[in-house]
N, C-alpha and C positions, 0 to 999 in steps of 0.2 A: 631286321629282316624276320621277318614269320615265315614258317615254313608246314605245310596241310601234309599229314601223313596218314596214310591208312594201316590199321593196328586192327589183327583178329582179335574181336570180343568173345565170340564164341563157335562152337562146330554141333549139329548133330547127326549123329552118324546112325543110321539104320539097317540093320541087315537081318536075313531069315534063314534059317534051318528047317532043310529038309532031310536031308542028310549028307555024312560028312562035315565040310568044314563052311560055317556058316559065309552069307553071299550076298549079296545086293544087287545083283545082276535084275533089271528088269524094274525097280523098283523107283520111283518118279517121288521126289519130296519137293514140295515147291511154296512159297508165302501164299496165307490169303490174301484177298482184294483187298482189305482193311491194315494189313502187316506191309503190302506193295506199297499205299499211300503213305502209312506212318514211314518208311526205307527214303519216298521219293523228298517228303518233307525234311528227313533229318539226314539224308545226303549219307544214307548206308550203302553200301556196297556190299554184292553175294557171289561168290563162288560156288557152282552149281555140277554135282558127279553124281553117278545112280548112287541114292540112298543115303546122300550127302548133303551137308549144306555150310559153308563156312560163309560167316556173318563178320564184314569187317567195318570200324567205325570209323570217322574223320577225327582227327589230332591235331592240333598245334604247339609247334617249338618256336620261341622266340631265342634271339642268340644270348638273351643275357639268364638263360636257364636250361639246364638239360631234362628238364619236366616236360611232361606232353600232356595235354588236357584235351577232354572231347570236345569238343564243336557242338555237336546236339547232343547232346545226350540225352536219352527217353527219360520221361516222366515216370511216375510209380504208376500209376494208372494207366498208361500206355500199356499192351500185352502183343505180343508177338505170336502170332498162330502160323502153325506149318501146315498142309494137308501130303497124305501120304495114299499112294495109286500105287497097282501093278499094272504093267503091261500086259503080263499073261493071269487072265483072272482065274485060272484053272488052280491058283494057290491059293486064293481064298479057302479053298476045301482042302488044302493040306498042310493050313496053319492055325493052330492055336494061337486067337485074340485075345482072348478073355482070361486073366488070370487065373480064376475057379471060378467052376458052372453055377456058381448062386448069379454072377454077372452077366448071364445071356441075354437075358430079356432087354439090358438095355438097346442091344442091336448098334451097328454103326451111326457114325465115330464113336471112336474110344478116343478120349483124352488121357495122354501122358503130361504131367509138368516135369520142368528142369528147375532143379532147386540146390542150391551149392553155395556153402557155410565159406570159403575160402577159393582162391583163384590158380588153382595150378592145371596145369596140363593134363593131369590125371583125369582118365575119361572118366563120368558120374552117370552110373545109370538110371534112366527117365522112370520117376515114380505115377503109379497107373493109378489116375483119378477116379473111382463110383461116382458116376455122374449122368443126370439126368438131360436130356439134348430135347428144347421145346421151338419152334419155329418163332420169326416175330412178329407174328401174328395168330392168335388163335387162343385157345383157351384150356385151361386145367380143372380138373374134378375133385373136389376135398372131400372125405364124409366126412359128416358131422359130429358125427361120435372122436374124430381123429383129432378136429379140433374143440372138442369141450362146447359145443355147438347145439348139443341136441333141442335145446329148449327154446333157440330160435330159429325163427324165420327168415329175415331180412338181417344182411350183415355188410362191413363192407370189407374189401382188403388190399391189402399194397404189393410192390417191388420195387426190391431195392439193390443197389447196386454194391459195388465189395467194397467201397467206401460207406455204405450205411446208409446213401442219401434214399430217398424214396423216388422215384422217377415214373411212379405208376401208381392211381386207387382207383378202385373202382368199385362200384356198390354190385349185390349178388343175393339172390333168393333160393330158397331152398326148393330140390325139386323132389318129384312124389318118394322116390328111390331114397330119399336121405342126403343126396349130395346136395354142395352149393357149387356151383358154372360159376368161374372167373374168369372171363373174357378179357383180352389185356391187348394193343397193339404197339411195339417198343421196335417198330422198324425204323425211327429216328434213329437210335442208338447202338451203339458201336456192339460187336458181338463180346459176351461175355460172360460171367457169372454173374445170375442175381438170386438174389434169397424172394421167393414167397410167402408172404406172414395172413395168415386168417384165425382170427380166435390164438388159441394155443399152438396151431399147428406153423410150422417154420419149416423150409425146404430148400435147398439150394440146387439150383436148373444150369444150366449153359442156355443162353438164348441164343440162334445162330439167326440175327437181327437183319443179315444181309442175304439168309441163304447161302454162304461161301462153301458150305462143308456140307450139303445135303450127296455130293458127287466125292465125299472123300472117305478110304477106309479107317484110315487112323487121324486123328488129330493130336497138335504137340503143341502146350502153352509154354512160352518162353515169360518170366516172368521179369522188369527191370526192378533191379530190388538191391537189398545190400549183400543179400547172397551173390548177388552177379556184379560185381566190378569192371570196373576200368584197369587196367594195366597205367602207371602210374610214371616209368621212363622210358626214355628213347628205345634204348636197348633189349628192354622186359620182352620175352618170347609169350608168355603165359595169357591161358584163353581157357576159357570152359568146354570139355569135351562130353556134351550131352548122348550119351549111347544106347542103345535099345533092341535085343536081338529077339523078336520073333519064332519063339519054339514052334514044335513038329507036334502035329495032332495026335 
């Protein structure tokens, strides 16, 4: 007999301070389009509270083991994105986003990852990614000087994905200003990190390839990895408590 169990893999819990004692009231966390598809494909199930989100995965036990193993289990390449809303946008202006003010100019979303060495209960607080957010479609500005560049004209240059494959080149002329225009369209592809390489110069973007996260304040990368485990028997309560509170301006 097999027997299909659902086992929390993981939680993230978000809340904000204004004052007093921090709160989640109001606050909307929900999967992107891209995180809904990969859930419907590998048959995850969510638990859904303001400012919460429990991520449970499918198991099976056979009778001649008390081992439980996942059904789907994500790929490495797989990534799991959250997006994060208020109801009352009048917080926006009475919460500090942005770790330190050198970070402003990126402007919404902020990406947090969830990253954890070992599987306990112990909530892990979500570490705040510097990250650049490009549409997928459109184009970037390099000067020349940035990438070792100056003496040419005509170049060409690529994007590559967190695996290293290349999935984008494209050829780029220098204009009066000194920059090279690299124009790229990567709406085939799943939203993600990709590195830009021209000349010397190397960068690493978020491309939001779908549009999911142009309507979200915060974004949260769940990464499937060896940081993030399976809970391994029947009985194991243990899951990742990804946490993240929102300070007061």
């Amino acid at each position: 007999m097999i027997v299909t169990w659902y086992k929390k893999l993981f939680s993230i819990n978000i809340q904000y301070q204004t004052s007093g004692s921090p709160s989640s009231t109001g606050i909307i966390l929900e999967p992107g389009a891209s995180t809904r598809l990969l859930f419907d494909t590998h048959k995850i199930r969510c638990r859904f509270e303001p400012g919460k989100i429990d991520v449970y995965v499918p198991e099976i036990q056979t009778d001649s083991s008390p081992a439980i193993t996942p059904v789907c289990p994500l790929e490495l390449n797989e990534l799991l994105f959250f997006k994060l809303n208020f109801n009352d946008n009048g917080l926006l202006e009475k919460l500090k986003f942005f770790p330190d003010s050198s970070s402003q100019e990126l402007g919404f979303p902020l990406l947090f990852t969830g990253t954890k060495t070992t599987l306990t209960a112990t909530p892990v607080a979500l570490r705040y990614e510097k990250t650049s957010f490009l549409s997928g479609i459109g184009s970037f500005l390099v000067k020349a000087s940035d990438a070792g560049l100056n003496s040419i004209t005509y170049t060409s240059f690529i994007i590559k994905n967190q695996a290293g494959k290349v999935v984008y080149s494209g050829a780029t002329a220098k204009n009066n200003e000194g920059y090279f225009v690299c124009s790229y369209d990567l709406q085939l592809y799943s939203p993600g990190f990709h590195t830009l390489e021209i000349g010397s110069f190397s960068k690493l973007v978020f491309f939001d390839t779908k549009s999911e996260f142009t309507d979200s304040v915060l974004l949260i990368q769940i990464t499937r990895n060896d940081k993030l485990k399976y809970p391994t028997t029947l009985n194991s309560t243990a899951f990742v408590n990804f946490t993240y509170t929102i300070p007061k301006l």
